[in-house]
C-alpha positions as CSV (number, residue, x, y, z in Angstrom):
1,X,3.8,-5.7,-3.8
2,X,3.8,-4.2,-0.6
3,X,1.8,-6.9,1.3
4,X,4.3,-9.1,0.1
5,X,7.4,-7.2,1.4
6,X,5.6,-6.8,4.8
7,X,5.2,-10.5,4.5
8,X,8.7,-10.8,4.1
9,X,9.8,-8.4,7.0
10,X,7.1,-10.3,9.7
11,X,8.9,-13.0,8.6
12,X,12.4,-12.8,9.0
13,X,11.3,-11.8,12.7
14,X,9.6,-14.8,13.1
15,X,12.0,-17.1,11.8
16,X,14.6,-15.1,14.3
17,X,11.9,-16.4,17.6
18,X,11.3,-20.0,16.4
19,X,11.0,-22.2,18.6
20,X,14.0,-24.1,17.7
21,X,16.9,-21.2,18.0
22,X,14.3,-18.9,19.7
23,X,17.0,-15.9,20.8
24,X,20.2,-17.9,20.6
25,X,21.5,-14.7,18.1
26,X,20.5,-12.2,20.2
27,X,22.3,-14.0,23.0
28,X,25.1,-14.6,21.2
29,X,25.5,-11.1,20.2
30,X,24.9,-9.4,23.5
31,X,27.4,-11.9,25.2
32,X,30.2,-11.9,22.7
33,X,30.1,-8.1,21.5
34,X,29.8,-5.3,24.3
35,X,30.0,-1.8,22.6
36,X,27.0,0.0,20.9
37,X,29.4,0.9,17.8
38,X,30.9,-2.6,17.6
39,X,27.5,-4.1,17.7
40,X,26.3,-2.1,14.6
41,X,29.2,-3.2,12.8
42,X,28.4,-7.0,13.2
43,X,25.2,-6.6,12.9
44,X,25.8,-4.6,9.0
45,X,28.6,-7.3,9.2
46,X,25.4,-10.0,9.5
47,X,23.3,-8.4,7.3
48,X,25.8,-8.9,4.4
49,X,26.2,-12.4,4.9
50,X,22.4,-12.8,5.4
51,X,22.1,-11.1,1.9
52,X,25.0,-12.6,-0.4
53,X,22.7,-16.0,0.5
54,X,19.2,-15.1,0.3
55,X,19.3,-12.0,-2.6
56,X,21.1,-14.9,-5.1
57,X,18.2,-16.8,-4.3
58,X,15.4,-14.6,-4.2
59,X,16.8,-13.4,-8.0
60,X,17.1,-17.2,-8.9
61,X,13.5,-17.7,-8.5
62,X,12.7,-14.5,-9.3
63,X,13.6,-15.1,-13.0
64,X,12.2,-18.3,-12.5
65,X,8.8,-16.6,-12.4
66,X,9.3,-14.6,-15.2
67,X,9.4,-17.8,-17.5
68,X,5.4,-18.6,-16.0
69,X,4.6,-15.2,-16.3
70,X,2.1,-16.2,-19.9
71,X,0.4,-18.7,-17.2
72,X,-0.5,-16.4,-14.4
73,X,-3.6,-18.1,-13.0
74,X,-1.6,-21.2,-12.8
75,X,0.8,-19.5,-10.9
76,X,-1.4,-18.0,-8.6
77,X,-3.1,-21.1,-8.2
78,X,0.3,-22.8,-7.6
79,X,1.6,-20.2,-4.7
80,X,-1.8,-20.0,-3.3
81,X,-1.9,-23.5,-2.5
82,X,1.9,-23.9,-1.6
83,X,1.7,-21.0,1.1
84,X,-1.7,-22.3,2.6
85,X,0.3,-25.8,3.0
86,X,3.1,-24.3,4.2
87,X,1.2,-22.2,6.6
88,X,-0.5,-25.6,7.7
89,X,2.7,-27.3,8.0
90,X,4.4,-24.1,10.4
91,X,1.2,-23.9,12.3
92,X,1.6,-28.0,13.4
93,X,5.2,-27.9,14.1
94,X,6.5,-29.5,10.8
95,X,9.7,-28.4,9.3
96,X,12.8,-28.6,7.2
97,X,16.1,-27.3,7.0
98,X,16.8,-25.9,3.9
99,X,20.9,-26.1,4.6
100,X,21.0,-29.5,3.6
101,X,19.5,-28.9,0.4
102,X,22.1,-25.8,0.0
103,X,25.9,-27.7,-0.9
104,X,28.5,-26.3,1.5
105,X,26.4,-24.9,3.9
106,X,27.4,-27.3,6.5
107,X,31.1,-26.5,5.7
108,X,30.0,-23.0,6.0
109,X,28.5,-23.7,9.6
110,X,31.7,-25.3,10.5
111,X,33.7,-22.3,9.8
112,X,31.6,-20.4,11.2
113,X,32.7,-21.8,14.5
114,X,36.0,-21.8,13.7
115,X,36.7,-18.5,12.9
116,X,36.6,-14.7,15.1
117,X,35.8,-11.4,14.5
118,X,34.0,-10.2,11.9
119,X,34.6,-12.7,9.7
120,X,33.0,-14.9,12.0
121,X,29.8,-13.1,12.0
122,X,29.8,-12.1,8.5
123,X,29.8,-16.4,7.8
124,X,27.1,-17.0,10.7
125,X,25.0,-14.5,8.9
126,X,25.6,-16.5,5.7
127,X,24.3,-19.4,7.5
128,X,21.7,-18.2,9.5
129,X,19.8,-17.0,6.4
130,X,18.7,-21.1,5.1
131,X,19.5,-22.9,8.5
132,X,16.9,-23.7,11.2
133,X,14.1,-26.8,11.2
134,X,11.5,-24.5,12.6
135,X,11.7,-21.5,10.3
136,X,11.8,-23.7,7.3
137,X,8.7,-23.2,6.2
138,X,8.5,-19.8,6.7
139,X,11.3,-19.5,4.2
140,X,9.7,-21.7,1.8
141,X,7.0,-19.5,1.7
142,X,9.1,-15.9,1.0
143,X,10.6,-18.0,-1.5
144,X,7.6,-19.1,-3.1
145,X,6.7,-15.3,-3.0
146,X,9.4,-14.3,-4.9
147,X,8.7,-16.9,-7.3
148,X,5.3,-15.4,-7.4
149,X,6.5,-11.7,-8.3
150,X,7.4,-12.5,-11.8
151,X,10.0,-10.2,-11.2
152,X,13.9,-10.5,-10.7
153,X,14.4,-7.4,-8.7
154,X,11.4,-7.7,-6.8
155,X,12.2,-10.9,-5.6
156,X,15.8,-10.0,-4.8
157,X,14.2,-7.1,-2.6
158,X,11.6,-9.6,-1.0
159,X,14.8,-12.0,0.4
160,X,16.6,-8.6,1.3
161,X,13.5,-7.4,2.9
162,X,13.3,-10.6,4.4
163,X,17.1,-10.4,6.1
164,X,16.3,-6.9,7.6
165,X,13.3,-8.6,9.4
166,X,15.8,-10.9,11.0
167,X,18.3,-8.6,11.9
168,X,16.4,-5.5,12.8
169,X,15.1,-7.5,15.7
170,X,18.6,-9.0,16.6
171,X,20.2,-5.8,17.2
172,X,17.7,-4.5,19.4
173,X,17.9,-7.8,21.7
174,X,21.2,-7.4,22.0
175,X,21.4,-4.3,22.8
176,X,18.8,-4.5,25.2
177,X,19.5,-7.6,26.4
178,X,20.7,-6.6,29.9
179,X,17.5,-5.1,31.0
180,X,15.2,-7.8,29.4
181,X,13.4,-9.3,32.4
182,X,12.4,-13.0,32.9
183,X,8.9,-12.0,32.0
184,X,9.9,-10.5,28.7
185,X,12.2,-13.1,28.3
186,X,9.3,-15.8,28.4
187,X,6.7,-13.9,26.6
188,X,9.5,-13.4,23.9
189,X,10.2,-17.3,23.8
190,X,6.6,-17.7,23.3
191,X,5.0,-21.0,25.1
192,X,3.9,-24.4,24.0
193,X,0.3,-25.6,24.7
194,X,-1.4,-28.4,23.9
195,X,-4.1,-28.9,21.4
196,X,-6.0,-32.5,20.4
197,X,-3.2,-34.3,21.7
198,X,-0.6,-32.3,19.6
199,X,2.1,-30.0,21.2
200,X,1.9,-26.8,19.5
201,X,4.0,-23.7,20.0
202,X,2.8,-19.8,20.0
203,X,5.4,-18.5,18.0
204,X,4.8,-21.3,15.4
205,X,1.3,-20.9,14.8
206,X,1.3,-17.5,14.7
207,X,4.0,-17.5,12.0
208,X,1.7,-20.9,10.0
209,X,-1.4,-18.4,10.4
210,X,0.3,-15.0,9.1
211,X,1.5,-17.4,6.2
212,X,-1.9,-19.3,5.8
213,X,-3.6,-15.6,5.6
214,X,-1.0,-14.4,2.9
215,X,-2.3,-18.2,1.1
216,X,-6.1,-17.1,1.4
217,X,-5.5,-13.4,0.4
218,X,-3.3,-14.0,-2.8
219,X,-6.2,-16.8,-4.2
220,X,-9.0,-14.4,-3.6
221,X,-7.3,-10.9,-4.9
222,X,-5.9,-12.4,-8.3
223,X,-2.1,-12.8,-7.2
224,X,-2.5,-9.4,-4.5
225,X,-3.7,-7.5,-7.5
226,X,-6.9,-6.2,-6.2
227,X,-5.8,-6.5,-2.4
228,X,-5.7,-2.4,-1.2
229,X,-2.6,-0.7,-1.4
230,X,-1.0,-0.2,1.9
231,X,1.4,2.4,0.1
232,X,0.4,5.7,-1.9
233,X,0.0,4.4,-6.1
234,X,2.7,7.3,-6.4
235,X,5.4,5.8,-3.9
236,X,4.5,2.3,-5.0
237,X,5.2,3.4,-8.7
238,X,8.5,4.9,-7.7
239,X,10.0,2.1,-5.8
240,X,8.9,-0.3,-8.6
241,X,11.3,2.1,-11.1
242,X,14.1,1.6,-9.1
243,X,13.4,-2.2,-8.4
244,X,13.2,-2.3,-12.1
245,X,16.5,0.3,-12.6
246,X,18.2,-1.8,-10.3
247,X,17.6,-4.7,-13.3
248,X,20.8,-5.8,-15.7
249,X,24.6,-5.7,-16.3
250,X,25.0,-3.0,-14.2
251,X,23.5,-4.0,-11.4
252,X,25.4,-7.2,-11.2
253,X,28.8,-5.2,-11.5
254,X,28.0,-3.3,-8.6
255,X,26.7,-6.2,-6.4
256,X,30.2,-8.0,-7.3
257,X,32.2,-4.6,-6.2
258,X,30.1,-4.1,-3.3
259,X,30.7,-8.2,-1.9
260,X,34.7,-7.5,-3.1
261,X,34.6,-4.5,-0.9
262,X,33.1,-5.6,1.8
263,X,35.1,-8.7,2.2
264,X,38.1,-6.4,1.7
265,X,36.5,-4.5,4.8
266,X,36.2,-7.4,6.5
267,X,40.0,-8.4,5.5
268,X,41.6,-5.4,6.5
269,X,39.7,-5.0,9.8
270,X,40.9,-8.6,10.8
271,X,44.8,-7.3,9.5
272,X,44.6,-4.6,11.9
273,X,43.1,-6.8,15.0
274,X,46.1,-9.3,14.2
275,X,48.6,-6.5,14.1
276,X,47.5,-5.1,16.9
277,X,47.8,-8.2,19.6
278,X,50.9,-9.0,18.1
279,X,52.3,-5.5,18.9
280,X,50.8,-6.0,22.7
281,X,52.2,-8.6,22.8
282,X,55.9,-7.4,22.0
283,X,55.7,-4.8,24.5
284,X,58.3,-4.9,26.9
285,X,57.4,-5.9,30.1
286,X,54.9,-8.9,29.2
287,X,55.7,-12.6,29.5
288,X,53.8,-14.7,27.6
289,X,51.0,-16.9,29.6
290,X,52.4,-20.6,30.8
């Protein structure tokens, strides 16, 4: 399990440099959001969005997986294949943009524009999380993933796992994003090159080849089963009981409560930000602009 959710983390980070948007988020950030505080705010504001989009999906296909569980080796056989494709596919340049297979997402895009604030973020993460040509098929392969878990929590933790590799990385380039040199900046961006007459890209070959690997390793160790633990079998046993915990009724009431509260959060904070430029803008002593 934990190969898989370092999978997922590596790449959410690579699907933030790809070639395509390569830094376009961090840019935005840094150049629309100047304070430290506020900029941990958006990016929790982000985060949310990024996970009332993926998580849903991550627990669709997670339960998907349960219905193959009686057919393992087929299943293994299956995702093994799928990723080593995928992989193949990243690693050449070849993509797809899961948005258009998603209805509303390009309404959601379009708001996302439209609006300010908060809620503006907390809808660009919602759309950040299945947009992008390049870092299709790195999605399509944390997706296959979850389907591969057989698990419904463990998938929703995979796509959640998945969000915080994307974001982690976004908040530091932002906030450093003053003192990032033109070196970084390039080495960041990664470089194309040229290889039998096809333009390649360093970012997206190393992304096709971490996926490619993950392919190979979860043919050859039975689904990750005899691949060696990364984690302590006593910490790995714990956070499967709370994966598992998290399972049922009650954990759907209290993802529902948590997304009400949060958009009331998100409400409230754009209230006050109204309220507030209409009061400055009452005060005596201030014409309106021409």
């Amino acid at each position: 399990m934990e190969i898989s959710l370092i999978t997922a983390f590596l790449g959410g980070m690579l699907a933030l440099l790809s070639p395509c948007s390569a830094l376009l988020l961090p840019a935005f950030f840094a150049s629309t959001i100047g304070a430290r505080l506020t900029l941990l705010v958006h990016g929790g504001t982000f985060y949310l969005g990024l996970v009332l989009t993926l998580v849903p999906l991550g627990l669709g296909l997670g339960a998907v997986g349960t219905l193959f569980i009686d057919h393992r080796q087929a299943l293994i056989a299956a995702t093994s294949g799928l990723l080593i494709l995928l992989g193949l596919a990243q690693m050449l340049g070849w993509g797809f943009d899961f948005s258009k297979a998603l209805p509303g997402t390009h309404r959601l895009q379009q708001r996302a524009h439209s609006e300010k604030g908060l809620i503006r973020t907390f809808l660009l993460g919602a759309a950040s999380g299945v947009a992008g040509f390049c870092a299709g098929p790195i999605l399509g392969a944390i997706l296959t993933l979850a389907v591969a878990q057989g698990s419904i929590p463990q998938a929703g933790l995979m796509l959640a796992v998945y969000a915080a590799g994307m974001v982690l990385p976004l908040m530091i380039l932002a906030a450093l994003w003053g003192r990032i040199g033109p070196r970084s900046m390039k080495l960041l961006r990664g470089r194309g090159f040229t290889l039998f007459r096809r333009e390649l890209h360093t970012t997206s070959v190393l992304a096709g080849a971490l996926i490619l690997g993950v392919g190979v390793l979860f043919w050859t160790t039975n689904g990750l089963l005899t691949a060696p633990s990364l984690v302590p079998s006593g910490t790995q046993g714990s956070l499967q009981t709370m994966a598992s915990s998290a399972a049922g009724p009650v954990a759907d009431v209290l993802l529902i409560l948590g997304s009400s509260a949060a958009l009331l959060l998100i409400w409230t904070l754009t209230r006050r930000r109204t309220g507030r430029t209409a009061d400055r803008a009452d005060l005596p002593g201030k014409e309106s602009p021409r």
